[in-house]
C-alpha positions as CSV (number, residue, x, y, z in Angstrom):
1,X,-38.8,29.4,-21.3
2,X,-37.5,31.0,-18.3
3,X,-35.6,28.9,-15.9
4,X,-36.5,28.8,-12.6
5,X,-34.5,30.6,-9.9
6,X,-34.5,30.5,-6.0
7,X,-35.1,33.8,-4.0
8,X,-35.1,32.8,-1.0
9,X,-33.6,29.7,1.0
10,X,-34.0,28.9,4.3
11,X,-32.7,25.8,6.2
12,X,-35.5,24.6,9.0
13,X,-34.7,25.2,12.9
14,X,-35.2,21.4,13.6
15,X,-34.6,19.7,10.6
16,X,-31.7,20.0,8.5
17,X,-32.4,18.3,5.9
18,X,-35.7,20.0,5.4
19,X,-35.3,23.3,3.4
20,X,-37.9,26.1,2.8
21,X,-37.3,28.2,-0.2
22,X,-39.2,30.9,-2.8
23,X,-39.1,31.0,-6.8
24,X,-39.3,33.0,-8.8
25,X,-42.2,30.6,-10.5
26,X,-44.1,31.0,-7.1
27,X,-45.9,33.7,-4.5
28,X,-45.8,30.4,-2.3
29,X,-43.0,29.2,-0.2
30,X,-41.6,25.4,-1.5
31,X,-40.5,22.6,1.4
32,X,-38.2,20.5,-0.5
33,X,-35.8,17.2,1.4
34,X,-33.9,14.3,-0.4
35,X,-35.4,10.8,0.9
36,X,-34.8,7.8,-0.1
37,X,-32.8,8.6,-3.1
38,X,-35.0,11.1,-5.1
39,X,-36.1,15.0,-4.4
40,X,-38.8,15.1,-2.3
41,X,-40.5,19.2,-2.5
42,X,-44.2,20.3,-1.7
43,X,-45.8,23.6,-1.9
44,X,-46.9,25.2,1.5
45,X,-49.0,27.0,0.2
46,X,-48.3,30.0,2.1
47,X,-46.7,33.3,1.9
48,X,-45.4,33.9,6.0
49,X,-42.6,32.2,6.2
50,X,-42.8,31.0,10.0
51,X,-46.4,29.6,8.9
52,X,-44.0,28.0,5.9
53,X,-41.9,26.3,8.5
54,X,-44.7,24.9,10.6
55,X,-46.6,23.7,7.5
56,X,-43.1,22.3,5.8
57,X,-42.4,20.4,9.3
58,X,-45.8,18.7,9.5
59,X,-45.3,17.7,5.9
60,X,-42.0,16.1,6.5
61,X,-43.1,14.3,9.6
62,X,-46.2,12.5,7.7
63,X,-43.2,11.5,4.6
64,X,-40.3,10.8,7.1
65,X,-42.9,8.0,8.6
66,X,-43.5,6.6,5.4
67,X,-39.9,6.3,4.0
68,X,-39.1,2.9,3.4
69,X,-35.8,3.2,4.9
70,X,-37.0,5.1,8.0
71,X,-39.2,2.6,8.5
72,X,-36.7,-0.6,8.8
73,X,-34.4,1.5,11.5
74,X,-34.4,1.1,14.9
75,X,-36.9,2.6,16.7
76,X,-34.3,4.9,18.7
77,X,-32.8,6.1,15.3
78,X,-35.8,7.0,14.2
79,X,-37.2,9.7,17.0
80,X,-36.5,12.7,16.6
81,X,-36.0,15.8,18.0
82,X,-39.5,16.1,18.4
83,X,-41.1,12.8,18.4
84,X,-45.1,11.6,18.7
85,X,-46.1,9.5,21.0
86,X,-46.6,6.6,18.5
87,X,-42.8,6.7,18.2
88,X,-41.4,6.8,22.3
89,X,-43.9,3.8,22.5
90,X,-41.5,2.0,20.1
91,X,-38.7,3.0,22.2
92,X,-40.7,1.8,25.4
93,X,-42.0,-1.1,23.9
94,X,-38.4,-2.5,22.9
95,X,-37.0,-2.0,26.7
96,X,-39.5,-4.4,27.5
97,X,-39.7,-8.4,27.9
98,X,-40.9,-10.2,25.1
99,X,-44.4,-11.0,27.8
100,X,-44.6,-7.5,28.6
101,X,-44.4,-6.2,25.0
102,X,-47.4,-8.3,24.0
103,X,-49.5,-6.9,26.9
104,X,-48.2,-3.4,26.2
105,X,-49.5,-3.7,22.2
106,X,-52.6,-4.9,23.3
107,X,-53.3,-1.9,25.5
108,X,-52.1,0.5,23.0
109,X,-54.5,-0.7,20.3
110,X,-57.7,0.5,21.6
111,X,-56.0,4.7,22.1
112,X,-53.7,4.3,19.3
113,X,-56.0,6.5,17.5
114,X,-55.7,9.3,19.7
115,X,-52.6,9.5,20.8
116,X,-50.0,8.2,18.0
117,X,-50.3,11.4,16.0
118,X,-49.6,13.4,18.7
119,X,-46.3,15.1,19.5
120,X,-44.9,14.3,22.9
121,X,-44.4,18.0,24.0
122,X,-47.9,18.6,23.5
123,X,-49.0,16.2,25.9
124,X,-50.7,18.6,28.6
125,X,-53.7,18.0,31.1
126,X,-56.1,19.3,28.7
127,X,-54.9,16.4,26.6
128,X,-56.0,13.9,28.8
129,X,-59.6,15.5,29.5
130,X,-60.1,15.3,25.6
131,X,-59.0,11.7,26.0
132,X,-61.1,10.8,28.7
133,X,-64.5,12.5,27.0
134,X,-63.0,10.0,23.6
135,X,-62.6,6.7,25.5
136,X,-65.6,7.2,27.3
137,X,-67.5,7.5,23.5
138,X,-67.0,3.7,23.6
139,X,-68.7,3.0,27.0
140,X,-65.3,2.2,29.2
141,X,-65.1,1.9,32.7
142,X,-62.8,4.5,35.0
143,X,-61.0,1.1,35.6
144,X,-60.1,0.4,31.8
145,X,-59.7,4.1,31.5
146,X,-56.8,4.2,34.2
147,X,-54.7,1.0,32.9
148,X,-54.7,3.4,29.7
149,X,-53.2,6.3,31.5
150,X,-50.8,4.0,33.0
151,X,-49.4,3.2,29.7
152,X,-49.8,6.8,28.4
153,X,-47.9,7.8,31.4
154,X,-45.1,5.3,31.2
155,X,-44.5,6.4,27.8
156,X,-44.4,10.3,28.8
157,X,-41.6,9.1,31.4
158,X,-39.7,7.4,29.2
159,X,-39.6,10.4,26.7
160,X,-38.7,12.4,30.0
161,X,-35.5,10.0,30.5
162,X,-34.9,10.7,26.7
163,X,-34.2,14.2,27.1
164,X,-37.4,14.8,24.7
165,X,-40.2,16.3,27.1
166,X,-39.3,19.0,30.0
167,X,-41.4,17.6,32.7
168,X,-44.4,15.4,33.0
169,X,-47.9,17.0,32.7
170,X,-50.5,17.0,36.0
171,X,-52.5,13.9,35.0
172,X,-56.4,14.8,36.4
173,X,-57.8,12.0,37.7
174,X,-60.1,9.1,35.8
175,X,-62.9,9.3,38.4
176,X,-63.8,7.0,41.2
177,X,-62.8,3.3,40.3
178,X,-65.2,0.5,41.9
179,X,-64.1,-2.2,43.4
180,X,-66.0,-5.3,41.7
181,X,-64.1,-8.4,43.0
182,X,-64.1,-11.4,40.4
183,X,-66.9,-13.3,41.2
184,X,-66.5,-16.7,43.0
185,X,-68.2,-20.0,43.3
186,X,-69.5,-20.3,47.3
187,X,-68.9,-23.8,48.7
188,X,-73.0,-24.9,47.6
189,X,-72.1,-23.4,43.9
190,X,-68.3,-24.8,43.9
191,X,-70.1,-28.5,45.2
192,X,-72.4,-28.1,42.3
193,X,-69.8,-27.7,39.6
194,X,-68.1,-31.3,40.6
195,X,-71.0,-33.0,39.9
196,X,-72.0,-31.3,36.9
197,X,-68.6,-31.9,35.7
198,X,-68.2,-36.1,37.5
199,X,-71.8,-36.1,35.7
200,X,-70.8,-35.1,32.2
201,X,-68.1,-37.3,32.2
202,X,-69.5,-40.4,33.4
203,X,-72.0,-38.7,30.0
204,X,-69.1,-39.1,27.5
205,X,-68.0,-42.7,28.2
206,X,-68.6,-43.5,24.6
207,X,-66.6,-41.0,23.3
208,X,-62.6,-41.7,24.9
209,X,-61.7,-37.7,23.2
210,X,-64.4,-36.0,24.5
211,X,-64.7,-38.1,27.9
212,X,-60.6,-37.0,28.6
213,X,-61.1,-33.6,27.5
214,X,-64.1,-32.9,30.0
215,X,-61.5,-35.0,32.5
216,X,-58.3,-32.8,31.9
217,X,-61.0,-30.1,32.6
218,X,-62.0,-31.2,36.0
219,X,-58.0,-31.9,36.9
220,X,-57.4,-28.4,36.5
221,X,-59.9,-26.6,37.8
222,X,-59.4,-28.8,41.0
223,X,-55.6,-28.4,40.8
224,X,-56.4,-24.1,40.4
225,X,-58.9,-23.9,43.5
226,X,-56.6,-26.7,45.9
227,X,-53.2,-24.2,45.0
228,X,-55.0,-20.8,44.5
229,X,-51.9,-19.8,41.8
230,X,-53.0,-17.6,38.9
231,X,-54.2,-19.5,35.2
232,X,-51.0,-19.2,33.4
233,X,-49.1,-20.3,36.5
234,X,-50.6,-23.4,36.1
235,X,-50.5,-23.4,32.5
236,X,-46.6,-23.1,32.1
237,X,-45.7,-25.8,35.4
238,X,-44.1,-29.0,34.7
239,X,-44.1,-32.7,36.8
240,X,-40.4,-31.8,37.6
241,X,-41.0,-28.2,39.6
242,X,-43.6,-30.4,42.0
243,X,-43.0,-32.7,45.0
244,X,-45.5,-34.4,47.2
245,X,-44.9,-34.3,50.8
246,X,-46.9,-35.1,53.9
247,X,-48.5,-32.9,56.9
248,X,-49.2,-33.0,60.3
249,X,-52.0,-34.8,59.8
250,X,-50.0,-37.3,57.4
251,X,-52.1,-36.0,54.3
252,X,-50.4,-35.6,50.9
253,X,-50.2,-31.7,50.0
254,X,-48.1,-30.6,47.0
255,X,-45.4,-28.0,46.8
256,X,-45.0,-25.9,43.4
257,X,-42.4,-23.7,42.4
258,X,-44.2,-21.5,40.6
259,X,-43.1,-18.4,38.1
260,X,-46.3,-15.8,37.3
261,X,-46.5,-12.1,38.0
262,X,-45.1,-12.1,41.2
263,X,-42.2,-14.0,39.8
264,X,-41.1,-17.7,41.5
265,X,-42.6,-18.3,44.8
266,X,-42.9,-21.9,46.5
267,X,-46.5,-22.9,46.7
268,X,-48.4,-25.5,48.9
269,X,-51.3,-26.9,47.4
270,X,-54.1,-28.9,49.1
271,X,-54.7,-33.0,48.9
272,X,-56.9,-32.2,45.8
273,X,-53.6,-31.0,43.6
274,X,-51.8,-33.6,44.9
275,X,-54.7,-36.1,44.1
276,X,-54.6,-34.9,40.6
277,X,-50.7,-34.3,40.0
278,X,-50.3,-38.1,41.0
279,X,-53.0,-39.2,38.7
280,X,-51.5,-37.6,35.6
281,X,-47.7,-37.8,36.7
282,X,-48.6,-42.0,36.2
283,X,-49.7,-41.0,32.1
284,X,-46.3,-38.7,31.8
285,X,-44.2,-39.6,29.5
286,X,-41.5,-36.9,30.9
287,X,-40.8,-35.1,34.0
288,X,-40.3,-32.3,31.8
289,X,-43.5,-32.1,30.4
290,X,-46.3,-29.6,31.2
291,X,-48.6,-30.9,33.9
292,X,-51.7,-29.3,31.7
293,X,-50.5,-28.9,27.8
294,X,-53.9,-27.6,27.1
295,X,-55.9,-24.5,28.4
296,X,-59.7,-26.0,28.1
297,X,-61.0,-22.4,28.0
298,X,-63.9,-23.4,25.9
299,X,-64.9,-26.9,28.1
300,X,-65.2,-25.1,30.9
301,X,-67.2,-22.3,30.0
302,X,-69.5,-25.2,28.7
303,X,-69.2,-26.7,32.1
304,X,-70.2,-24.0,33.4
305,X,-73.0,-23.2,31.3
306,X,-74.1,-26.8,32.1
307,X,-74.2,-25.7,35.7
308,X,-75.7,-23.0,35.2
309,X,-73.3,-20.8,37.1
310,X,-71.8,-19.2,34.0
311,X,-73.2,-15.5,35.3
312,X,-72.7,-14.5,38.9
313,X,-76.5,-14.0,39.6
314,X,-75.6,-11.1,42.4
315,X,-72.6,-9.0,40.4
316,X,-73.6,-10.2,36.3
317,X,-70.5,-11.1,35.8
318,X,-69.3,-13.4,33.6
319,X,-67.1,-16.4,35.1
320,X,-64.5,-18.1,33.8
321,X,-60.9,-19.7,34.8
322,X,-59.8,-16.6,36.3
323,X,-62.8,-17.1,39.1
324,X,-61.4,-20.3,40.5
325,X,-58.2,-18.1,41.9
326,X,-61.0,-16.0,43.1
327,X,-62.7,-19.2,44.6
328,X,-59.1,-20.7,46.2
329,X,-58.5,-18.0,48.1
330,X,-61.8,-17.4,49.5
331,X,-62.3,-21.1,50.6
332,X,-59.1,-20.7,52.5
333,X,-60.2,-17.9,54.6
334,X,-63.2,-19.6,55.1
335,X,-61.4,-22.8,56.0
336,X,-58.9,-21.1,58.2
337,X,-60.2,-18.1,59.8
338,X,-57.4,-18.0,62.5
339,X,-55.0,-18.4,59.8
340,X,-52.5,-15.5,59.0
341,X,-53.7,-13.1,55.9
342,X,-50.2,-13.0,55.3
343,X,-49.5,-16.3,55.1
344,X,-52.6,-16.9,52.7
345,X,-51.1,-13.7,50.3
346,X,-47.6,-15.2,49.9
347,X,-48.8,-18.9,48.9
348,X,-51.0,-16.8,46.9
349,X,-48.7,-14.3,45.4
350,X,-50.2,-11.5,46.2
351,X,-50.9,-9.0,48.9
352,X,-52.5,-8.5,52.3
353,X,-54.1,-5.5,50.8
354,X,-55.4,-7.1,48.0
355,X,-57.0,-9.8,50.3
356,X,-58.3,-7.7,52.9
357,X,-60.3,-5.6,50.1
358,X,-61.4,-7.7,48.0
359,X,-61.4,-11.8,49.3
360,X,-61.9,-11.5,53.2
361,X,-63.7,-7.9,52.7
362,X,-66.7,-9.7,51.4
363,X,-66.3,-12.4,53.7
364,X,-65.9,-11.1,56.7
365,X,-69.7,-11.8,58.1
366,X,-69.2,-15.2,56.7
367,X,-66.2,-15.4,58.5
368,X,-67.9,-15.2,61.5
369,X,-71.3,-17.1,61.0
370,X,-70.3,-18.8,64.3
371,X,-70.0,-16.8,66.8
372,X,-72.6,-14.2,64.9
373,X,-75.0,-16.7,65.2
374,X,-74.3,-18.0,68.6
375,X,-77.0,-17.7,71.3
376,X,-75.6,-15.8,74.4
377,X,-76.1,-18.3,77.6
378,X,-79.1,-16.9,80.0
379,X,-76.9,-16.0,83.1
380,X,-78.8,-17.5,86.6
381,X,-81.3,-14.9,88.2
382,X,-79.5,-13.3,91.3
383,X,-80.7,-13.3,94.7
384,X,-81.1,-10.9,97.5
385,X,-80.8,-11.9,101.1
386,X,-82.8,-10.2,103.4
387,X,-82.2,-9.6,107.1
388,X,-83.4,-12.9,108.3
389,X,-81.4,-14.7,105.7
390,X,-84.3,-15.5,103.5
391,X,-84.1,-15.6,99.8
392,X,-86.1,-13.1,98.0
393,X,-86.3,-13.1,94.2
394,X,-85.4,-10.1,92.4
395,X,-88.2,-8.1,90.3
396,X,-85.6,-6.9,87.9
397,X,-86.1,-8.5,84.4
């Protein structure tokens, strides 16, 4: 039997270990590499050559991904010179903090699909029109749709820093984003929930787990709308980062130092937080403990379903924990109308633009049921005095 010779041999542009060659056995150009310890070859296929290449490069991408050993590198040795955008989000997702690089997997798992496949230099705005028409197959709003092109984008500047894409591509825009405001309990609906909730547990006296579990409900949701900090503020504070202190008026309000989004602010929080930090400080243990070890996610959406206020009747949205931030900061404005917006977004942590649109934007006739609804004060009629100094009433009306 003949032996098999080589006609041709021709090393690839990009890879180097990646060779394209002809035999004699074969019209068809052969890719051939050496991974992880063994010969690797595949026909192409083909007889072009440059159509060789391209089909021999996509061939050892799809292998080079599932070699064993380039699989348990670092995610910097393994781009490329050409890498997808599956594998700069490695890179990018490394860079981050360990709270950041959970939220970034869980917003690439919904485009995953699209975009890991696809090489970073072919990232273009026609990319991102296909993407829109795909993500919008599932129903998602322009808002979901642009937190994806944030990340997309991130990614696309990091392979820019990486030397691996020339310049960014024009991103067309996601379309107009509503503003929809979390929905909030008003003062009658926020009244309502206390006593569903002082009812239910008063309900539960016969039953010391369930009666303290509906009880560590109520302390936080009172503790979240008397601070207005954000759920997993409250979540991660301990006894030891609070004080109680005394106003003006010589009421007990609590001050927080608080670490969230904004990172650590100093927040004062209204006699209910301090009401309810005294309680359970009495039943701690340790200053270092949390203030609430558990989240109660699932008692309160029973609470609310209780109430009957689980679905904001105006918006249809669904409440939940997140609305009593929503809630704080609205019953502040209310509460204090002549009170800075600046001074509310820092004990918030947020920002004046973030209140003005969304809180006091909806409020603002609320603001001023007052004077809105004042009745102007009937100004005495004028008189006219005529030549003889008599009084003679005016027809004017």
């Amino acid at each position: 039997m003949p032996k098999t010779k080589i006609i041709e041999q021709h090393l690839h542009p990009k890879f180097p270990r990646l060779v394209v060659d002809l035999r004699t056995n074969s019209r068809f150009y052969q890719a051939r590499t050496f991974l992880d310890g063994k010969l690797v070859q595949k026909s192409t296929k083909t007889t072009n050559l440059p159509t060789a290449f391209k089909l021999a490069e996509d061939w050892y991408r799809r292998i080079l991904r599932s070699s064993v050993s380039f699989g348990m590198a670092h995610p910097i040795a393994r781009l490329t010179a050409d890498p997808t955008v599956a594998e700069v989000f490695s890179t990018y997702r490394t860079g981050l903090s360990p709270k950041k690089q959970e939220y970034a997997k869980q917003k690439w798992g919904p485009i995953a699909d699209y975009w890991k496949a696809l090489l970073v230099r072919e990232a273009s705005t026609q990319t991102f029109r296909d993407f829109y028409v795909w993500r919008r197959r599932k129903n998602v709003s322009n808002h979901t749709l642009h937190k994806d092109v944030v990340l997309v984008r991130q990614i696309l500047k990091r392979a820019l820093e990486d030397g691996q894409l020339p310049t960014l591509p024009i991103i067309p825009k996601v379309g107009e984003i509503a503003k929809n405001p979390r929905p909030w309990l008003t003062p009658i609906e926020w009244r309502l929930l206390l006593r569903t909730s002082d009812k239910r547990i008063r309900a539960a006296k016969r039953n010391p787990r369930l009666r303290q579990q509906r009880q560590d409900t109520h302390d936080v949701m009172v503790f979240l709308v008397h601070s207005m900090c954000r759920v997993g503020e409250v979540l991660s504070l301990r006894f030891r980062d609070c004080r109680i202190e005394k106003n003006k008026d010589d009421d007990n309000i609590l001050l927080c130092e608080v670490s969230g989004k904004r990172g650590t602010r100093t927040v004062v929080a209204l006699v209910g937080a301090a009401s309810v930090y005294q309680r359970r400080l009495k039943r701690a243990k340790d200053t270092d403990a949390l203030i609430f070890p558990e989240h109660h996610r699932d008692a309160f959406r029973e609470l609310l379903e209780a109430a009957k206020l689980r679905q904001d009747q105006k918006s249809g949205f669904e409440r939940n924990f997140k609305s009593l931030r929503a809630t704080a900061i609205s019953f502040r404005i209310l509460n204090s109308p002549d009170l800075n917006l600046q001074v509310i977004a820092r004990n918030a942590g947020t920002s004046v633009v973030m209140i003005d649109e969304f809180y006091a934007k909806r409020l603002t006739a609320e603001m001023n049921k007052d004077a809105l609804s004042a009745i102007p004060k009937r100004q005495p009629r004028k008189s006219r005095t005529g030549a003889g100094g008599a009084g003679v009433k005016s027809n004017a009306r």
